[in-house]
DSSP file (Angstrom, degrees, kcal/mol; ACC not computed):
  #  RESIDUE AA STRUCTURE BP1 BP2  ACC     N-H-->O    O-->H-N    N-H-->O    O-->H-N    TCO  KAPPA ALPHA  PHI   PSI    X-CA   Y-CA   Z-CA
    1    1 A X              0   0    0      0, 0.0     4,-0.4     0, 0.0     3,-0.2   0.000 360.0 360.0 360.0 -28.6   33.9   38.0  -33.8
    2    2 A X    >   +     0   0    0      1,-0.3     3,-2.6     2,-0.2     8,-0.2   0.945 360.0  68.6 -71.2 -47.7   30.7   37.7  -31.8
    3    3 A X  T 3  S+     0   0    0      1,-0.3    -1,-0.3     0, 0.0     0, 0.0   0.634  96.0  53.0 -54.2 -20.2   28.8   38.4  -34.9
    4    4 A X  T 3  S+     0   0    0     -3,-0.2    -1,-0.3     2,-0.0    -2,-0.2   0.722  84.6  97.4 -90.9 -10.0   29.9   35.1  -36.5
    5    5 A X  S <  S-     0   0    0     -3,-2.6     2,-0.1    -4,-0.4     3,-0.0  -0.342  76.7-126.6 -54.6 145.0   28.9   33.3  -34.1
    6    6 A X     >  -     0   0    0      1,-0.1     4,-1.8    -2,-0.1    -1,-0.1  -0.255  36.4-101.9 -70.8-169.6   24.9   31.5  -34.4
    7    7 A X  H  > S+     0   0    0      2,-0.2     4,-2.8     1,-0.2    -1,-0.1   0.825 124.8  47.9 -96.9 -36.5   22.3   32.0  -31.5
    8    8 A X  H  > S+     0   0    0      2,-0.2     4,-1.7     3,-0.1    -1,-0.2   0.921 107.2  45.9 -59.1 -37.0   23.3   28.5  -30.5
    9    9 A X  H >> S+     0   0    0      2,-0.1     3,-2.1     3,-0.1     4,-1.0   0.979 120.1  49.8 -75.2 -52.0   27.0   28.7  -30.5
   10   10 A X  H 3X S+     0   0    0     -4,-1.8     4,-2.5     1,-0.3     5,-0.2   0.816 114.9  42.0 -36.6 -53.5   26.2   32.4  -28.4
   11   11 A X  H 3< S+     0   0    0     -4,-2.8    -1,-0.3     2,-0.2    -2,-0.1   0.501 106.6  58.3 -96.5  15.3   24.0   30.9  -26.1
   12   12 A X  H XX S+     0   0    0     -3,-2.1     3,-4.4    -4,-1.7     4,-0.7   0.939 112.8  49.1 -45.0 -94.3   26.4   27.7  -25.6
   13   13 A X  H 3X S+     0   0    0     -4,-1.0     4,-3.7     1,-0.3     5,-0.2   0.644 107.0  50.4 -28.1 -42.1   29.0   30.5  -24.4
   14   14 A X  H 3X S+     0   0    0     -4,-2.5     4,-2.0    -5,-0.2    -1,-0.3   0.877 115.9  40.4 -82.5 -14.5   27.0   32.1  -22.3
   15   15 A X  H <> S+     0   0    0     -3,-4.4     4,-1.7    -5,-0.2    -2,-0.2   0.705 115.2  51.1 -79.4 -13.7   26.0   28.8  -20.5
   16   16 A X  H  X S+     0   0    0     -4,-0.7     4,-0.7     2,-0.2     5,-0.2   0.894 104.6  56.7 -94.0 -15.7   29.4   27.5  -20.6
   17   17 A X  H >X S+     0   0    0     -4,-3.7     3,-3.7     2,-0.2     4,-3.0   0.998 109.7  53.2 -70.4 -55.0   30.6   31.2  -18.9
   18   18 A X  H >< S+     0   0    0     -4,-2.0     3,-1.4     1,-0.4    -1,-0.2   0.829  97.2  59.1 -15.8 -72.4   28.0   30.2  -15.9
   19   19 A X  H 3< S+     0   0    0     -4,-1.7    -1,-0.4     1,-0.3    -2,-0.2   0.727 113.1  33.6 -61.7 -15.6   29.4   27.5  -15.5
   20   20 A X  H << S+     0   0    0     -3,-3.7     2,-2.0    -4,-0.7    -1,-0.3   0.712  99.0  87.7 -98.2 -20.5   33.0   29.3  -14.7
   21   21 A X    X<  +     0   0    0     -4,-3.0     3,-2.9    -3,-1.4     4,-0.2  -0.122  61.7 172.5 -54.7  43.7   31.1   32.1  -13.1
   22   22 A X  T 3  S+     0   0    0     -2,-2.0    -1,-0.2     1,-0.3     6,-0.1   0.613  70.3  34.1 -55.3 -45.5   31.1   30.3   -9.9
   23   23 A X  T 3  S-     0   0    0      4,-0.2    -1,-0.3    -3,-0.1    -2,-0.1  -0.075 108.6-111.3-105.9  47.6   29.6   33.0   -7.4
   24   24 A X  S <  S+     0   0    0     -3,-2.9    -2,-0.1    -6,-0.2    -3,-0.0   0.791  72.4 137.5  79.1  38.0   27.0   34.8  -10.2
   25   25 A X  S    S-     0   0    0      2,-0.3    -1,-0.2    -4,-0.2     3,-0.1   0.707  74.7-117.1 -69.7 -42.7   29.0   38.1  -10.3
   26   26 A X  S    S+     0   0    0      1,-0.3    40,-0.6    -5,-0.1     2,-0.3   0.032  87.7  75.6 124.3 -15.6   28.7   38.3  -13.9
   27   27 A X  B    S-A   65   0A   0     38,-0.1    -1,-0.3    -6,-0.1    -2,-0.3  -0.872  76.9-115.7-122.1 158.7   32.8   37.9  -14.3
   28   28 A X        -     0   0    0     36,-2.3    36,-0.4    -2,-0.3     2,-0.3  -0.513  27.5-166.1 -80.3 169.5   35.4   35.3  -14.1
   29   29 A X    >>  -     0   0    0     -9,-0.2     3,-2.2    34,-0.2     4,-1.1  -0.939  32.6-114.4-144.0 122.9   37.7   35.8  -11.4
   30   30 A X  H 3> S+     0   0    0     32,-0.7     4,-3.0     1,-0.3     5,-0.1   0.829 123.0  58.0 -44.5 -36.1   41.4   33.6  -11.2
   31   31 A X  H 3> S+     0   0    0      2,-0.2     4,-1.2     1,-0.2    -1,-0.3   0.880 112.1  35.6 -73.8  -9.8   39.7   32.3   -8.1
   32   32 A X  H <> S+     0   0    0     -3,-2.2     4,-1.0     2,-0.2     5,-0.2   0.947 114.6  50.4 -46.8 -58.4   37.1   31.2  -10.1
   33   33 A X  H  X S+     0   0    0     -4,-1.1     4,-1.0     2,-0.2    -2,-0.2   0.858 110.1  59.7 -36.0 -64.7   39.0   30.3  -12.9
   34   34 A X  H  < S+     0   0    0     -4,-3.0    10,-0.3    -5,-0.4    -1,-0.2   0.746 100.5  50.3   2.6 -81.5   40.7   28.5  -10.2
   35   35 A X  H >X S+     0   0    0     -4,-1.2     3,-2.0     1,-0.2     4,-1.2   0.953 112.1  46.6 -68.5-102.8   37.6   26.2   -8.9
   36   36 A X  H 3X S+     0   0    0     -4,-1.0     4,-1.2     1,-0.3    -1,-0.2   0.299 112.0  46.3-105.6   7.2   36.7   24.9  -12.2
   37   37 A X  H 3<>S+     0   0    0     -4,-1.0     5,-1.4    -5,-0.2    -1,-0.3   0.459 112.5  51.3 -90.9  -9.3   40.5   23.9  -13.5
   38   38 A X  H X45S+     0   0    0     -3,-2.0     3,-1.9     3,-0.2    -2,-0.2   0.775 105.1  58.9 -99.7 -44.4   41.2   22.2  -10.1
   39   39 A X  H 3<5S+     0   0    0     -4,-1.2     2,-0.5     1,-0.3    -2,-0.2   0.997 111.7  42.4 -47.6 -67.5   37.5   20.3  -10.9
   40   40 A X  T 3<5S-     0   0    0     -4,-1.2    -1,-0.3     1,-0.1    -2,-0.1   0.192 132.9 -90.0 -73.0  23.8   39.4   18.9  -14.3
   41   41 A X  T < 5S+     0   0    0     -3,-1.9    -3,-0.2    -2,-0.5    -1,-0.1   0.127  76.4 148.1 106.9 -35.5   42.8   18.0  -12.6
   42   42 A X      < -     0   0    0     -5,-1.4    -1,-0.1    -6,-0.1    -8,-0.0   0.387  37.0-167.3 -43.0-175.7   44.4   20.8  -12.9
   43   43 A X        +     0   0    0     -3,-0.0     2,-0.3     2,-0.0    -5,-0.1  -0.332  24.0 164.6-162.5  63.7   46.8   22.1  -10.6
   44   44 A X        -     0   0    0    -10,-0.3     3,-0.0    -7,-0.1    -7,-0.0  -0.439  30.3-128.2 -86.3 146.4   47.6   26.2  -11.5
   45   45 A X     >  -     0   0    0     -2,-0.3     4,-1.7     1,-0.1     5,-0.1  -0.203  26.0-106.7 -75.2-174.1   49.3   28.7   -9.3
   46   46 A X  H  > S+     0   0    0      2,-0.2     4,-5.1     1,-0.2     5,-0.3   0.904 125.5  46.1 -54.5 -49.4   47.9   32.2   -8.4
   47   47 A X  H  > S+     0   0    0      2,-0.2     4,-1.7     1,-0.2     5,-0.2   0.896 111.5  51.7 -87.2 -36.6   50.1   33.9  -10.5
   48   48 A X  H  >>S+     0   0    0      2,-0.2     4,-2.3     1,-0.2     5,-0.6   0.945 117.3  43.2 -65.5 -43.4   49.4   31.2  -13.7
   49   49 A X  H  X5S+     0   0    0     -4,-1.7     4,-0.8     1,-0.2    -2,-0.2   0.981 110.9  53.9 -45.9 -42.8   45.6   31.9  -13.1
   50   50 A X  H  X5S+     0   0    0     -4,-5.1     4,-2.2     1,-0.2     3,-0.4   0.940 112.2  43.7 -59.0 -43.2   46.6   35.7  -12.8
   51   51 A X  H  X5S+     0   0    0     -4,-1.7     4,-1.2     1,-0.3    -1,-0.2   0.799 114.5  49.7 -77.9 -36.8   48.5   35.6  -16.5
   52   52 A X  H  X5S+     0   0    0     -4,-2.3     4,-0.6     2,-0.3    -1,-0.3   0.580 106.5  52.9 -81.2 -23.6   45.6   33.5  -18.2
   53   53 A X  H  X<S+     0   0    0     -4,-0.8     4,-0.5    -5,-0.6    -2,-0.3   0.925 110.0  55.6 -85.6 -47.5   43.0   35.9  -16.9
   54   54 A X  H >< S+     0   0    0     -4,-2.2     3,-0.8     1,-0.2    -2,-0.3   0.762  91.0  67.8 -54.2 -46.7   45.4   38.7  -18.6
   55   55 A X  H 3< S+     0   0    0     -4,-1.2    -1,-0.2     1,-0.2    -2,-0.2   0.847 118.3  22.3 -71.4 -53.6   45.6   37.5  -22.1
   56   56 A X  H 3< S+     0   0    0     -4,-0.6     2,-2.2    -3,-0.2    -1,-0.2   0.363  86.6 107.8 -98.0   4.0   42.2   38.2  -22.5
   57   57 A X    <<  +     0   0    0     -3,-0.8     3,-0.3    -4,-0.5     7,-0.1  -0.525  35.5 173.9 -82.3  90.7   41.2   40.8  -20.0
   58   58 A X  S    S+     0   0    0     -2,-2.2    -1,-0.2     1,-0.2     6,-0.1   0.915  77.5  52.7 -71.0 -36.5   40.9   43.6  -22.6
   59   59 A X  S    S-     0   0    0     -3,-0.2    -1,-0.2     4,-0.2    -2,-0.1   0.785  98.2-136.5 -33.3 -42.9   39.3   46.1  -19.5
   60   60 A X        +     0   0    0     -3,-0.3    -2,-0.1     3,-0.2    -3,-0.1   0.568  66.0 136.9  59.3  27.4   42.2   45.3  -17.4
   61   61 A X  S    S-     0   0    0      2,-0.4     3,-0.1     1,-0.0    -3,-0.0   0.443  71.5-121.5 -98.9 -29.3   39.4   44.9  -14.8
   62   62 A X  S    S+     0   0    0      1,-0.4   -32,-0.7    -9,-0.1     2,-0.4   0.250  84.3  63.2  69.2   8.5   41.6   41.5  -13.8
   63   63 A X  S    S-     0   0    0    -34,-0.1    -2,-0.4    -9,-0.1    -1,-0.4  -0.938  93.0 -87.3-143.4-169.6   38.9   38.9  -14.3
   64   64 A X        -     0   0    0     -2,-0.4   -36,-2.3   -36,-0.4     2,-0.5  -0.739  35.9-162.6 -97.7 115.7   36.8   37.6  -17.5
   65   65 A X  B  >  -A   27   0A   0     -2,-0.3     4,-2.7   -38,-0.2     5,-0.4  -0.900  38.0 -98.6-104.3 170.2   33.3   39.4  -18.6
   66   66 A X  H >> S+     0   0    0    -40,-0.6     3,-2.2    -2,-0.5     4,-1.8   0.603 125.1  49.4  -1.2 -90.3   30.9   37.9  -20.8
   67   67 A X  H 3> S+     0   0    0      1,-0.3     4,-0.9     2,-0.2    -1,-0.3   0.546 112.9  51.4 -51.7 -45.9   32.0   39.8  -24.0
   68   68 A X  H >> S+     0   0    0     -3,-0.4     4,-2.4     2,-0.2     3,-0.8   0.939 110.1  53.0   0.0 -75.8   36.0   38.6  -23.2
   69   69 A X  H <X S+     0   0    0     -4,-2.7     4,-2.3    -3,-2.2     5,-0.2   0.993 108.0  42.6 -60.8 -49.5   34.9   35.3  -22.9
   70   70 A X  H 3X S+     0   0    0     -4,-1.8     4,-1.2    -5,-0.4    -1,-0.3   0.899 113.4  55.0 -63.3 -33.1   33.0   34.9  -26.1
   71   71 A X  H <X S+     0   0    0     -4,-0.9     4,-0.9    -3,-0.8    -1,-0.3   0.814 111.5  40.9 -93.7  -8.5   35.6   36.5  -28.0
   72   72 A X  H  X S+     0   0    0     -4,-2.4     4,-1.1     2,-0.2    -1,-0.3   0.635 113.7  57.4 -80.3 -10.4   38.3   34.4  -26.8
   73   73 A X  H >X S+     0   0    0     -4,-2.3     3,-3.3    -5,-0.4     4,-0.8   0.901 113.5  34.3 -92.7 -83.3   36.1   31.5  -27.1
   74   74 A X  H 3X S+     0   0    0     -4,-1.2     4,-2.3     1,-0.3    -1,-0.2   0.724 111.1  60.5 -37.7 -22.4   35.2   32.0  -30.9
   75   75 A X  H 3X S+     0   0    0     -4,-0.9     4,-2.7    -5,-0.2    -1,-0.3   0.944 115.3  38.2 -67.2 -34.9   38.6   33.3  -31.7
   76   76 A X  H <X S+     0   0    0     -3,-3.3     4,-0.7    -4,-1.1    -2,-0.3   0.866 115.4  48.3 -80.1 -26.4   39.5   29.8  -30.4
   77   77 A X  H  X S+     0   0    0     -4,-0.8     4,-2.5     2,-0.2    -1,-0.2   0.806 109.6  59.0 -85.2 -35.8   36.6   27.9  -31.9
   78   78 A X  H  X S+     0   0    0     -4,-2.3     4,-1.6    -5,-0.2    -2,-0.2   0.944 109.2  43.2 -23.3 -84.9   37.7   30.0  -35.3
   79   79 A X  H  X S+     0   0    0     -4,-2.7     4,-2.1     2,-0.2    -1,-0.2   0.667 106.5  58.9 -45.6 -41.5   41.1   28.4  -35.2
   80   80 A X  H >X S+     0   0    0     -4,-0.7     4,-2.0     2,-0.3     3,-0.8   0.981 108.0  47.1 -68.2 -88.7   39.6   25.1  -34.4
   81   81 A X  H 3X S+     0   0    0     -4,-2.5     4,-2.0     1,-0.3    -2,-0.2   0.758 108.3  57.8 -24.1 -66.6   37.4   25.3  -37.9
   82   82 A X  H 3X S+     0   0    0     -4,-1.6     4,-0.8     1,-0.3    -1,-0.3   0.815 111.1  38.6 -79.6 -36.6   40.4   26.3  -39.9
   83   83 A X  H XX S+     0   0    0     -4,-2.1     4,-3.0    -3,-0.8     3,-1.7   0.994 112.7  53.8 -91.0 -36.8   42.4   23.3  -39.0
   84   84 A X  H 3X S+     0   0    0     -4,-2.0     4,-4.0     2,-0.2     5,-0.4   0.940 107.1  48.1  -3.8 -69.6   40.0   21.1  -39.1
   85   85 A X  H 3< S+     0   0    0     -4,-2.0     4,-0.3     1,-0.3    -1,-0.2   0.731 112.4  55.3 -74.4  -3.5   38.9   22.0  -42.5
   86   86 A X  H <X S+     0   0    0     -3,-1.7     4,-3.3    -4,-0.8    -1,-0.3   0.765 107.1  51.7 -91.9 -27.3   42.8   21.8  -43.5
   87   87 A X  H  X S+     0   0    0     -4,-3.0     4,-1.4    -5,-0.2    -2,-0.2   0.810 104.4  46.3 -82.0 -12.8   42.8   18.8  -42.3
   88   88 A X  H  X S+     0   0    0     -4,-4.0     4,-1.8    -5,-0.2    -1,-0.2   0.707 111.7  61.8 -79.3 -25.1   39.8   17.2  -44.2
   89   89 A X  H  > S+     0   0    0     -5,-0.4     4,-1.6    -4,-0.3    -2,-0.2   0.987 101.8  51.4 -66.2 -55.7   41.8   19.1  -47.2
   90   90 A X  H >X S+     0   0    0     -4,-3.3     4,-3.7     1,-0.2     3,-1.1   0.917 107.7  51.8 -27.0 -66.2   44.7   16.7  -46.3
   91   91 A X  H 3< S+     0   0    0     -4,-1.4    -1,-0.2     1,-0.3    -2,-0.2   0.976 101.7  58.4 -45.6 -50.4   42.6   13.8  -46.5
   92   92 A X  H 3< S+     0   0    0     -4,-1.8    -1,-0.3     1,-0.3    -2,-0.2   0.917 107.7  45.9 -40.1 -45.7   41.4   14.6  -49.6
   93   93 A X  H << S+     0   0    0     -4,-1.6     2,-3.0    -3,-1.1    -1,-0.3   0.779  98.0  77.6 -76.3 -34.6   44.8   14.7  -51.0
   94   94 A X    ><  +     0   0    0     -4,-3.7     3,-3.4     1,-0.2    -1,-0.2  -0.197  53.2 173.0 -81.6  69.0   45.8   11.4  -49.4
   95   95 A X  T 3   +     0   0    0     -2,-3.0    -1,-0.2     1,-0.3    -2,-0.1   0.831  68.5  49.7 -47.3 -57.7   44.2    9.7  -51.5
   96   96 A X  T 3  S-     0   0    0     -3,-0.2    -1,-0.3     1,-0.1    -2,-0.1   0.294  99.7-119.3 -98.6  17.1   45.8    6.0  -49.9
   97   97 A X  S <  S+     0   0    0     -3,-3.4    -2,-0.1    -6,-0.2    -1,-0.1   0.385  77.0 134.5  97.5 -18.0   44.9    6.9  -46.2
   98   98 A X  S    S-     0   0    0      1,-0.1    -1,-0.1    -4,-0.0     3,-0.1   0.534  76.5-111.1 -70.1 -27.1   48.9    6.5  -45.9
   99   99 A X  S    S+     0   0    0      1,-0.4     2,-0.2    -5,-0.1    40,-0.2   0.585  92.6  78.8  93.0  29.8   49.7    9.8  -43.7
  100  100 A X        -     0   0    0     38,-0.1    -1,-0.4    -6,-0.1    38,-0.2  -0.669  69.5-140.0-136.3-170.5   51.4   11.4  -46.8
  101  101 A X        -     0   0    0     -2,-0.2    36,-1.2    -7,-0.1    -7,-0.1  -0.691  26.2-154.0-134.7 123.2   50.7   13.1  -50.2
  102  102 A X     >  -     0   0    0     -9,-0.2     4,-1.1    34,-0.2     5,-0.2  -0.030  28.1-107.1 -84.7 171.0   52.8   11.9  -52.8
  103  103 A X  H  > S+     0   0    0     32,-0.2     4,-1.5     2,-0.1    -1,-0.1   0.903 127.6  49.4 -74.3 -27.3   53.9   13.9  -56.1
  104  104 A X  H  > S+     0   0    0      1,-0.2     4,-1.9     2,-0.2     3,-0.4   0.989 109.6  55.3 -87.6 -38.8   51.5   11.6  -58.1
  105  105 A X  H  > S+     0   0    0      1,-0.3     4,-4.2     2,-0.3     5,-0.3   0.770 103.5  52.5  21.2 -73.7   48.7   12.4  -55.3
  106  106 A X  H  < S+     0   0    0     -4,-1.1     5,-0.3     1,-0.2    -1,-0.3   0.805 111.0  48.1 -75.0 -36.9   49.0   16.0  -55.9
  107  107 A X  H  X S+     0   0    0     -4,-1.5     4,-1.9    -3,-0.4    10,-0.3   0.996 107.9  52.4 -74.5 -46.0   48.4   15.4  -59.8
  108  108 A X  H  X S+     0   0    0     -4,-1.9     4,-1.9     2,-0.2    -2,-0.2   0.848 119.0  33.0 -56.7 -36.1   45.4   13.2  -59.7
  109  109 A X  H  X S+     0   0    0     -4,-4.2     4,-1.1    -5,-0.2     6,-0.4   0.917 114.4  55.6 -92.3 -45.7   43.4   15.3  -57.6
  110  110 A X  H >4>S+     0   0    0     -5,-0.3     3,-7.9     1,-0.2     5,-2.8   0.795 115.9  54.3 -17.7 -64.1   44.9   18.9  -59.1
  111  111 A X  H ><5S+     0   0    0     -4,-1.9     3,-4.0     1,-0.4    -1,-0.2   0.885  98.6  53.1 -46.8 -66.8   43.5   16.7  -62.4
  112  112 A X  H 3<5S+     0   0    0     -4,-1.9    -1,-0.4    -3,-0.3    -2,-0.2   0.467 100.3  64.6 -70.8  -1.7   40.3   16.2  -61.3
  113  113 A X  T <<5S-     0   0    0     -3,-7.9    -1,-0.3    -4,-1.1    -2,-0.2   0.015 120.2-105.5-124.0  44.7   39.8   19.9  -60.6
  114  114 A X  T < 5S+     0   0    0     -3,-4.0     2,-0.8    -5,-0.3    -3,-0.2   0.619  87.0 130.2  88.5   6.9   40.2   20.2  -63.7
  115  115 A X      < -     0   0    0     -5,-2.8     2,-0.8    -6,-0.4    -2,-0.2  -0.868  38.2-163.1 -96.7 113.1   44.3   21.9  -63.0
  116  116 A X        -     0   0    0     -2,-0.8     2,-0.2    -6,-0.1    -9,-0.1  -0.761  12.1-179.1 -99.5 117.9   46.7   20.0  -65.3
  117  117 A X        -     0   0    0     -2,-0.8     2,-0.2   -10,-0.3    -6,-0.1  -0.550  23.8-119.8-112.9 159.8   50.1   20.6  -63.9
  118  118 A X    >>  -     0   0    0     -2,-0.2     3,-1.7     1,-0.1     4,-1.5  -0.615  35.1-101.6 -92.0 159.8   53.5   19.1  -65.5
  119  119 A X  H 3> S+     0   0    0      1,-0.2     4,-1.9    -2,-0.2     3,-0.4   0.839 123.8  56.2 -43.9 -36.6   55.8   16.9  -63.5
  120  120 A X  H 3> S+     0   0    0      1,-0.2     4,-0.8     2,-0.2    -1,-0.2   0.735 109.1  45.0 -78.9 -17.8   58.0   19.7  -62.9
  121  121 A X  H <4 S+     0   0    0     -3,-1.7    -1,-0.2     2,-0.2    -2,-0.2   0.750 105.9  57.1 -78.9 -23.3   55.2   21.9  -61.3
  122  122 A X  H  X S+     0   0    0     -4,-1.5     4,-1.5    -3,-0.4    -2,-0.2   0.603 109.7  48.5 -98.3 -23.2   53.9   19.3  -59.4
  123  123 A X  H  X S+     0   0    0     -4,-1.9     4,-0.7     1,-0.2    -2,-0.2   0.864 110.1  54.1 -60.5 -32.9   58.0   18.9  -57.6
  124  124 A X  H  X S+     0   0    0     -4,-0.8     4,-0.5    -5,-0.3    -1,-0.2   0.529 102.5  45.5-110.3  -1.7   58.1   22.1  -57.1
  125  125 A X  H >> S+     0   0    0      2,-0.2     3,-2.0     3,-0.1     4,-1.3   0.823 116.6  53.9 -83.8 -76.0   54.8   22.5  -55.1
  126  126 A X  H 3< S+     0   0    0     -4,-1.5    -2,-0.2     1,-0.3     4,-0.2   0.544 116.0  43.2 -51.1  -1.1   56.4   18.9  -52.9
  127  127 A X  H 3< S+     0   0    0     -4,-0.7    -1,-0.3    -2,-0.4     3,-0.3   0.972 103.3  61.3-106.2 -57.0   59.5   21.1  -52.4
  128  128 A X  H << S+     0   0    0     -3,-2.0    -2,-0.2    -4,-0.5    -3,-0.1   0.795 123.7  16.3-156.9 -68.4   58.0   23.8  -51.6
  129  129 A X  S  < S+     0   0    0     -4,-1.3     2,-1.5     1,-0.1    -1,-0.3   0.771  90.0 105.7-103.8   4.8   56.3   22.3  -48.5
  130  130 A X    >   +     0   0    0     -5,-0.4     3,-0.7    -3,-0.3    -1,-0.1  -0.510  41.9 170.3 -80.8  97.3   58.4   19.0  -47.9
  131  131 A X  T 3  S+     0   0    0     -2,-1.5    -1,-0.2     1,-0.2     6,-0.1   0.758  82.7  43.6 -65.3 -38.9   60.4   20.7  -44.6
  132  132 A X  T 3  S-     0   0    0      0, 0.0    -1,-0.2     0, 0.0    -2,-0.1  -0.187 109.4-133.1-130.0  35.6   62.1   17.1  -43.6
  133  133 A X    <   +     0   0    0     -3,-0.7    -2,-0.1     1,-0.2    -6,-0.1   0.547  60.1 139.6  19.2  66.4   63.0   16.5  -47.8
  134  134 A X  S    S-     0   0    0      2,-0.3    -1,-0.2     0, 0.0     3,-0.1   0.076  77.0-101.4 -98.3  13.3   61.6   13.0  -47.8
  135  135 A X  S    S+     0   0    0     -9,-0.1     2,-0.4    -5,-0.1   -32,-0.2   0.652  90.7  45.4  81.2   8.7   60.0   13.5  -51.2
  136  136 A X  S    S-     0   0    0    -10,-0.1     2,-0.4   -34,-0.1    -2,-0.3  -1.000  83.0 -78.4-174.3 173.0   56.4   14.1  -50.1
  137  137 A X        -     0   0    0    -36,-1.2     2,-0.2    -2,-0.4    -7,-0.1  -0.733  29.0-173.0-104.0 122.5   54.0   15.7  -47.7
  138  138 A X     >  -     0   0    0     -2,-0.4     4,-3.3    -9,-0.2     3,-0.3  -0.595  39.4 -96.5-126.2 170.4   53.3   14.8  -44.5
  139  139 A X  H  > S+     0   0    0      1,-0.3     4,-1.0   -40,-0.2     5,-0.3   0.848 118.7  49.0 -65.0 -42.6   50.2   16.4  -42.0
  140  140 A X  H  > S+     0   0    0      2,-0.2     4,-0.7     1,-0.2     5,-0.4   0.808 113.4  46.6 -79.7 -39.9   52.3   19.0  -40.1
  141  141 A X  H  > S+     0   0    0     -3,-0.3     4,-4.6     1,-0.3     3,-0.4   0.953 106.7  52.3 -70.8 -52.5   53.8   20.4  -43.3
  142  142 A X  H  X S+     0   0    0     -4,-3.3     4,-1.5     1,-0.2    -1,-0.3   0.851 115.6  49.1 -67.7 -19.4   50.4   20.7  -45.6
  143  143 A X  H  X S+     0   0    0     -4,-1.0     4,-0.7     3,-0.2    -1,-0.2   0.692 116.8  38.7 -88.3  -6.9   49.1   22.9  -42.1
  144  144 A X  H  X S+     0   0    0     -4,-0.7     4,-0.9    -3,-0.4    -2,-0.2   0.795 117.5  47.0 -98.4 -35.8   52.3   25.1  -42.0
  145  145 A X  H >< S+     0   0    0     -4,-4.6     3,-3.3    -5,-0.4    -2,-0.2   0.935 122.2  47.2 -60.4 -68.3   52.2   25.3  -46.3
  146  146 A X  H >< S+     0   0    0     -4,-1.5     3,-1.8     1,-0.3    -3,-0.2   0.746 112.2  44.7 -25.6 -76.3   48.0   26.2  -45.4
  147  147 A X  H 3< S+     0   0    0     -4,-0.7    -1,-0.3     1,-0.3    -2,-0.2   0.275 104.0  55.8 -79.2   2.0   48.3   28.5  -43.0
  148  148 A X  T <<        0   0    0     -3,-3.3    -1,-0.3    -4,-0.9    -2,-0.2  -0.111 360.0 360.0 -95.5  29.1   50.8   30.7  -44.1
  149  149 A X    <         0   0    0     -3,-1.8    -2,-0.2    -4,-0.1    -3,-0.1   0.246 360.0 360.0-119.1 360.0   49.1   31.6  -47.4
C-alpha cells in the first residue's frame, strides 16, 4: 500500500504521524491518540481510544507505528480517491446539475462513447440501480451500483 503512495504523500504521513507522536517515542499510544482528538473537540473514552488503536495495530504492540499508520492512512486516502472519482463519474452523467441521472441521461452520454444502447437496455441499467424505484438515479445509488462491480 505504501508503495503507491508519492515521496510527498509519504513524507506528509510521516509529518502528520509526529504530529500524533506526542512524546517522540516513535509510536502512537491511546494516550496520545488521546491528546490530539481532545485538541479537535473530541471527547473519547480509554476503552474507545483502546479499540481504535486495535483496528490497526497489526503487532498487537497496543499503540500505532510508523508503518500502521501509513497503511491505514493510504488505505483511507485510497477509499477517498475512489469515491471521489465515482463521484466526478456521477457528474458526468448528470448532465442538468439536477442530483439525478435520468434514462435519457444515460443514453446521451453512453452515445457519445460511442455505446448505442436501445431504450430497453437503457431501463434496465435504471432498474438495475434505482433502489427507491423513482425512475432514475440518484448519488447514493450510482456509489452502491460503482462499488460493487
Amino acid at each position: 500500500m505504501a508503495s503507491q503512495l508519492t515521496e510527498d504523500q509519504l513524507s506528509d504521513l510521516k509529518e502528520s504521524f509526529s504530529l500524533f507522536d506526542k512524546d517522540r517515542d516513535g509510536t502512537i499510544s491511546s494516550k496520545d491518540l488521546g491528546e490530539v482528538l481532545r485538541a479537535i473537540g473530541k471527547t473519547p473514552t480509554e476503552e474507545q481510544l483502546k479499540q481504535m488503536i486495535q483496528q490497526v495495530d497489526d503487532n498487537h504492540s497496543g499503540s500505532i507505528e510508523i508503518n500502521e499508520f501509513i497503511k491505514l492512512m493510504s488505505r483511507r486516502t485510497s477509499q477517498q480517491d475512489v469515491e471521489q472519482e465515482v463521484r466526478d463519474a456521477f457528474a458526468v452523467f448528470d448532465q442538468d446539475s439536477n442530483g439525478y441521472i435520468s434514462a435519457d441521461e444515460v443514453k446521451t452520454v453512453m452515445a457519445s462513447l460511442g455505446e448505442k444502447l436501445s431504450d430497453a437496455e437503457v431501463n434496465l441499467m435504471i432498474t438495475q440501480a434505482d433502489l427507491d424505484g423513482d425512475g432514475r438515479i440518484n448519488i447514493d445509488e450510482f456509489i452502491k451500483m460503482m462499488m460493487e462491480k
